[in-house]
PLY file of the C-alpha trace (Angstrom):
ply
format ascii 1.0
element vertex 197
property float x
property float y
property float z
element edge 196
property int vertex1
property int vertex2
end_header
-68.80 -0.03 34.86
-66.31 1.70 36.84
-64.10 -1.69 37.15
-63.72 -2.04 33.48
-62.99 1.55 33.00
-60.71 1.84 35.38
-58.78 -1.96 33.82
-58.86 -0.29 30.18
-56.95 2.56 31.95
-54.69 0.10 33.27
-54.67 -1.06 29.92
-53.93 1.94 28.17
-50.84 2.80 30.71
-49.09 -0.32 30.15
-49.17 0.28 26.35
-47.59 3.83 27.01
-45.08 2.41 28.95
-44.30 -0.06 26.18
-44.33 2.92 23.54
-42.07 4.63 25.71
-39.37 2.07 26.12
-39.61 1.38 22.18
-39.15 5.24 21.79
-35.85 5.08 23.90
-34.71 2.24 22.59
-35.23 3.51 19.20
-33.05 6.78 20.11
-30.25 4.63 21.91
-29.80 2.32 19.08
-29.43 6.04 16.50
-27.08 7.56 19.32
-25.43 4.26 19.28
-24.68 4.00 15.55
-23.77 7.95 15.32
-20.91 7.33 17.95
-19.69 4.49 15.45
-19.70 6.23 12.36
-17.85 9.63 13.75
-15.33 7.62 15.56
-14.70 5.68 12.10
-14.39 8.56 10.32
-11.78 9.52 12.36
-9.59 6.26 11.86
-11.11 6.10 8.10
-9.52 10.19 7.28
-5.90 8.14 9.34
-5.90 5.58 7.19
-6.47 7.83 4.19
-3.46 9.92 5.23
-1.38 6.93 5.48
-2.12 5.76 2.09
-1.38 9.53 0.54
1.42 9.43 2.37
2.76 6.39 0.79
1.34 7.09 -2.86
3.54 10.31 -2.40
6.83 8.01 -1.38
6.29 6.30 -4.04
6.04 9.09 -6.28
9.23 10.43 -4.63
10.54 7.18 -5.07
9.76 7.61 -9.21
11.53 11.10 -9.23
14.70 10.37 -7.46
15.03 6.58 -10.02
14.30 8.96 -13.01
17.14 11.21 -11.92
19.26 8.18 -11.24
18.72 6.77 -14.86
19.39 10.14 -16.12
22.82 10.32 -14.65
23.74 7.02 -15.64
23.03 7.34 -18.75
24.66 10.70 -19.14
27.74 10.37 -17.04
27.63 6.95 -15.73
28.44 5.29 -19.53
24.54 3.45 -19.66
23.76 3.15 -23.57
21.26 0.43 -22.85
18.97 -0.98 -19.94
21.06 -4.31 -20.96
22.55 -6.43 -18.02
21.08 -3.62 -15.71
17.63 -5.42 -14.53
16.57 -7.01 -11.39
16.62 -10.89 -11.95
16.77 -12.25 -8.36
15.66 -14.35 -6.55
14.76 -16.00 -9.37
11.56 -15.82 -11.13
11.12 -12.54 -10.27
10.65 -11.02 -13.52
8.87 -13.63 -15.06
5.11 -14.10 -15.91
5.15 -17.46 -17.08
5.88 -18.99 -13.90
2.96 -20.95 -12.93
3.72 -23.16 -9.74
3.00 -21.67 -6.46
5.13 -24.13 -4.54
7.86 -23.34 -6.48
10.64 -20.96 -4.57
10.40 -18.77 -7.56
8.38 -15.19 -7.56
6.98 -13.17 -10.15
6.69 -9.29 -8.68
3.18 -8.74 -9.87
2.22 -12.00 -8.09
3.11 -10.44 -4.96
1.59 -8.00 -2.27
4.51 -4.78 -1.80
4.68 -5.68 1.74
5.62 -9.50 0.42
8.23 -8.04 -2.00
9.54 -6.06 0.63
10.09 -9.13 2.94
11.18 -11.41 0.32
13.99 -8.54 -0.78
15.19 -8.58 3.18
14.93 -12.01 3.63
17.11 -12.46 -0.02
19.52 -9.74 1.09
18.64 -7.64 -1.87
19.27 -3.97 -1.12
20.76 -0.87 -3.36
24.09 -2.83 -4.30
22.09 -5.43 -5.71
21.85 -4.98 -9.59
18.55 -3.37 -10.79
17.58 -2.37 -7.40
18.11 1.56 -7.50
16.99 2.36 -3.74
16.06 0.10 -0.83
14.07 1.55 1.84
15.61 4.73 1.45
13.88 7.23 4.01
13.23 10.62 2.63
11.60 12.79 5.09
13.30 14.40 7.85
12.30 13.85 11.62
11.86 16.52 14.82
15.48 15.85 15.27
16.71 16.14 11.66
17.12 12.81 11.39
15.91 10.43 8.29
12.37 9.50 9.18
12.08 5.49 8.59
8.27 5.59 8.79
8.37 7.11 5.19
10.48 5.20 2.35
10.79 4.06 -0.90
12.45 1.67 -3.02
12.72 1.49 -6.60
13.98 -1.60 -8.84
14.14 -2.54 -12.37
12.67 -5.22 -14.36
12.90 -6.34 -17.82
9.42 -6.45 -19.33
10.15 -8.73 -21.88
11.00 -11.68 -19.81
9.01 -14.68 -21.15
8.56 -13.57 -24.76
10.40 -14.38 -27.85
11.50 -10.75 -28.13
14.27 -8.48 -26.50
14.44 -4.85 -26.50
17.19 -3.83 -23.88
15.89 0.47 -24.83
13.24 0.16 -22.30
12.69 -0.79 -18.51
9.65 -0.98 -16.35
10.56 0.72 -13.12
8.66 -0.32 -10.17
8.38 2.00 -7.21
6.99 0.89 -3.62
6.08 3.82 -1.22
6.21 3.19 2.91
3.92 5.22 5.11
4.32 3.45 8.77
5.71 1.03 11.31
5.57 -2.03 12.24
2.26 -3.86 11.61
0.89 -0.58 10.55
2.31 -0.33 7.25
0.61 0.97 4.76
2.21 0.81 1.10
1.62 2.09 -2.80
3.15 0.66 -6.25
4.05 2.52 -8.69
4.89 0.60 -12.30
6.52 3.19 -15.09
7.73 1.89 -18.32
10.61 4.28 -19.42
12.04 3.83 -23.12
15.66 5.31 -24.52
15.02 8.21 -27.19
0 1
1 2
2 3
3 4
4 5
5 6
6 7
7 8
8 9
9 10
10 11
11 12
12 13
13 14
14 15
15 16
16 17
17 18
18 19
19 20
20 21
21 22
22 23
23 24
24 25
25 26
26 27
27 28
28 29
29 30
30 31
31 32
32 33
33 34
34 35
35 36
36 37
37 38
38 39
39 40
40 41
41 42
42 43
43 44
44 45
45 46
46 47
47 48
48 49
49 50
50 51
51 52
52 53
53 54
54 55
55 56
56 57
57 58
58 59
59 60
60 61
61 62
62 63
63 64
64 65
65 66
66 67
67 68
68 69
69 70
70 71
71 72
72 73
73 74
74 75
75 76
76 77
77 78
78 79
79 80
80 81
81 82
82 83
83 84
84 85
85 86
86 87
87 88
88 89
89 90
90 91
91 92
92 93
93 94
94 95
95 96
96 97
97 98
98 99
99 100
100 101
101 102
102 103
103 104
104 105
105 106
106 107
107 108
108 109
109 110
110 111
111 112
112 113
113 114
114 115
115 116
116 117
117 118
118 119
119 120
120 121
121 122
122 123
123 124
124 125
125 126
126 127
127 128
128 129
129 130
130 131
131 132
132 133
133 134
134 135
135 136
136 137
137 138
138 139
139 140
140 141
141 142
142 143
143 144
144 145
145 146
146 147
147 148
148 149
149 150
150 151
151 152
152 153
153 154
154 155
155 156
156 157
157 158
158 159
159 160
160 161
161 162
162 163
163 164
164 165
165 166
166 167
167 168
168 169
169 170
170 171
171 172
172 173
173 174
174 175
175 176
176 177
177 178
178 179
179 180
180 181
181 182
182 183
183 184
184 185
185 186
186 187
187 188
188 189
189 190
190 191
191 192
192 193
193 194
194 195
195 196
């Protein structure tokens, strides 16, 4: 009797070891996902910034159009939005365009950073008519420099391109806030229809 005793003892250490190396495997696999999740919530509360940061460009980007518009229509001797919209490259203020392989771009078809590309690539920029701002930095550095991680641009389009109507006392003013460099840019849109009282 005392050589099966002494196997089920055997026995019964072999399952504790097997508990125990379940038990720690168990805890390394929690510790494991815990280091994941607070190291992502550390690039997940970045990220967040960025994209406030850009929603508020864009927002600045809103403010300083609307003060823009305001002058030009005050001073500047604006009575209409007429011959005052963004209409190149072509396409880009109509809806109706329905070939993709076509060189032609409707705005809403494309990403900001796409816009943004085809604008530079297009040479549109500030003097171009219905573009109010162009990458216009807003924030100052250390140095009191323009920061060019933080811009805005702000164009015009007319929104009834593509319909059998016209009505040249209104404009939908786009705004695109930049929070970034490089391939870490993260962008906001802004779309505000404004209308002549």
């Amino acid at each position: 009797m005392k050589g099966s005793a002494h196997k089920t003892q055997k026995h019964e250490q072999g399952i504790g070891l097997i508990i125990v190396i379940l038990v720690l495997s168990f805890l390394a696999a929690v510790g494991m996902a815990l280091m994941t999740v607070t190291g992502s919530g550390t690039r997940v509360s970045g990220n967040l910034r960025w994209q406030e940061q850009a929603y508020n460009a864009a927002e600045t980007g809103f403010d300083a159009a609307w003060a823009l518009l305001e002058n030009y229509f005050t001073v500047g001797g604006w009575s209409s939005f007429e011959g005052h919209y963004l209409t190149v490259p072509n396409g880009i203020d109509d809806p109706n365009i329905t070939n993709p392989n076509s060189q032609q771009h409707y705005f809403r078809r494309l990403t900001d950073a796409e816009l943004l590309y085809l604008f530079e690539q297009n040479g549109i920029d500030q003097t171009t008519n219905g573009v109010l701002f162009f990458k216009e930095p807003y924030i100052l550095d250390a140095s009191g420099g323009m920061d060019n991680r933080f811009t805005y641009t702000a164009f015009m389009i007319d929104d009834e391109v593509g319909l059998n109507t016209s009505d040249a006392t209104d404009v939908l003013v786009v705004c695109i806030g930049t929070a970034g460099t490089g391939n870490n840019v993260v962008t906001a849109r802004l779309e505000v229809m404004l209308a002549i009282e």
